[in-house]
C-alpha positions in Angstrom: -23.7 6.0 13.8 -27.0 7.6 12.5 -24.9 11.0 12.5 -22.2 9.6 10.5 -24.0 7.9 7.9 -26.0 11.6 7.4 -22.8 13.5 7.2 -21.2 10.9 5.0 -20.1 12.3 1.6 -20.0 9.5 -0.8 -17.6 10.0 -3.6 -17.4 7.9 -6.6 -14.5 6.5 -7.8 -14.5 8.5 -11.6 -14.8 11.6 -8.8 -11.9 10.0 -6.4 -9.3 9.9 -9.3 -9.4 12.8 -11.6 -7.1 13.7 -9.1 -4.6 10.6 -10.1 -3.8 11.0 -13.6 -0.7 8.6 -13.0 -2.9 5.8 -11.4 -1.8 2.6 -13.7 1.7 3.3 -12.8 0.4 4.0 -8.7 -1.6 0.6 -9.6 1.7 -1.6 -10.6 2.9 -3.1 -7.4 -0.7 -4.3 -6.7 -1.1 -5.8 -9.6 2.1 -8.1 -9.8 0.7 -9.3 -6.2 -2.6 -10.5 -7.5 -1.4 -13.9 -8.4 -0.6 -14.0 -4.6 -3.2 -12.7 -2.8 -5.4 -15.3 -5.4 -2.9 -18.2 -4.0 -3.5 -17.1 -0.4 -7.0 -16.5 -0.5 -7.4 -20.4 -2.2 -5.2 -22.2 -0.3 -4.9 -20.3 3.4 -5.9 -22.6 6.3 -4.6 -23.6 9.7 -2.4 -25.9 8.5 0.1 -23.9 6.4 -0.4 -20.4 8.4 3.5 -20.4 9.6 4.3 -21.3 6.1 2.3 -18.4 4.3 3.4 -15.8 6.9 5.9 -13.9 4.9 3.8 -13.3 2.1 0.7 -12.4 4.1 3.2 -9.9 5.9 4.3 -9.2 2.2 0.7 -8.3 0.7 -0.1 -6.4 3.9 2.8 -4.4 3.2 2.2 -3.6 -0.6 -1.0 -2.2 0.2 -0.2 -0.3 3.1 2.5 1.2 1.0 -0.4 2.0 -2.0 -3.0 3.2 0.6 -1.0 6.1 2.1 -0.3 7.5 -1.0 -3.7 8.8 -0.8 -3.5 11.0 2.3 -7.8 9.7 2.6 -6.2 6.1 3.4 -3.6 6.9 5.9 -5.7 5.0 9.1 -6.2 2.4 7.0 -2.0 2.5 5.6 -1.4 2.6 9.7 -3.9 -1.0 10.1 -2.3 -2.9 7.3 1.2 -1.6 8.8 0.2 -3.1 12.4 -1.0 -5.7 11.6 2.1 -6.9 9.1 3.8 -6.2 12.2 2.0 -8.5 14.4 2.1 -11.3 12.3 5.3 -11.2 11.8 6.4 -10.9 15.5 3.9 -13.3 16.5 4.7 -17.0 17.0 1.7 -18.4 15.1 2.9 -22.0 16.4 1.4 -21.2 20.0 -2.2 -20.8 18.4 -4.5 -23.9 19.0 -5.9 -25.0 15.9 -9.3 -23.5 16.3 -7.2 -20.4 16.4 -5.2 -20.5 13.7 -8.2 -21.9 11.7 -9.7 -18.4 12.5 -6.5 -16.2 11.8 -6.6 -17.8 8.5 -10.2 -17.5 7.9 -10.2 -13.6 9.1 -6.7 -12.7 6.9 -9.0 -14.8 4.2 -11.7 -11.9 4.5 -9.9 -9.1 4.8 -7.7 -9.9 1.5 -10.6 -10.4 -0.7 -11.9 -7.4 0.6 -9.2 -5.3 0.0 -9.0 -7.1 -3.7 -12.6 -6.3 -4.5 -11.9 -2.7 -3.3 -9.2 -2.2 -5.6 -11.0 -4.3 -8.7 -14.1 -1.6 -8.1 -12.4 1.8 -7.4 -9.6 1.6 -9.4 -9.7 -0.9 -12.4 -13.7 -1.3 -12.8 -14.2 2.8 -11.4 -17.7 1.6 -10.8 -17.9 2.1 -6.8 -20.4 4.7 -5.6 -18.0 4.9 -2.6 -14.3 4.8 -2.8 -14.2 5.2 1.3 -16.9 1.8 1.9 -13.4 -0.3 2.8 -12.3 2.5 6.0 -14.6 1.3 8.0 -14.5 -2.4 7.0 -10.9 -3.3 6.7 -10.0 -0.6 9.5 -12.8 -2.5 11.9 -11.3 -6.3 10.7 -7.4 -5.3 10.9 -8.2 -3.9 14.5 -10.1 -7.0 15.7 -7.3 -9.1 14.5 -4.5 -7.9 15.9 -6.3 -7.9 19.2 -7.3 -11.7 19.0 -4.0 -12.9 17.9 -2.3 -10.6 21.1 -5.0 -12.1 23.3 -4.4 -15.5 22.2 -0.4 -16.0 22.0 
């Protein structure tokens, strides 16, 4: 890990997107969710999980669309992609509540991390590193998907 954090390039966001002129019409889709993913990361819990699952799938969805048209986000695209996939094929109703309580919790975390990410690389352009939410989101999609397989 030592290794990778050495040979790590950080790059800004101001660096990132001189390549984007275009970016506020790349940006448009994620914007008109932002009263949704605000709605979902306020009001998520067990209780309304089944209910919410469309647009949680929907969200997913819009960003894995935005994320691989930047060929840098493509694993990341793949994650969101999978695990749209998986909650949408899943039938959250066999989850215990302690389960579902954590689904919620984790799809919680992982939306307000991908919110912050795009607030700070591409409407704020203050991040040092545009690439911080790989590793992040990529490690949190992953674990997801394999709790809600191991628990259905």
């Amino acid at each position: 890990m030592q290794t990778f954090n050495e040979s790590h390039k950080r790059v800004p966001s101001s660096e990132f997107l001189k390549d984007y002129p275009d970016l506020y019409y790349i940006l448009d889709d994620l914007d008109d969710l932002d009263y949704e993913v605000n709605e979902i990361i306020d009001c998520l819990d067990e209780a309304n999980l089944e209910e919410d699952v469309y647009t949680i799938a929907n969200i997913f969805e819009s960003y894995s669309v935005f994320l691989n048209i930047f060929s840098s986000f493509y694993e990341l695209s793949t994650a969101m992609q999978l695990l749209r996939n998986v909650l949408l094929n899943t039938n959250l109703e066999n989850l215990d509540g302690k389960s579902r309580m954590f689904v919620s919790k984790f799809i919680v975390a992982i939306l307000e991390d991908l919110q912050k990410w795009k607030d700070h690389v591409f409407i704020v352009q203050d991040a040092v590193d545009v690439f911080y939410i790989n590793a992040s989101a990529l490690n949190s999609c992953i674990q997801l998907e394999s709790y809600i397989k191991s628990n259905t």
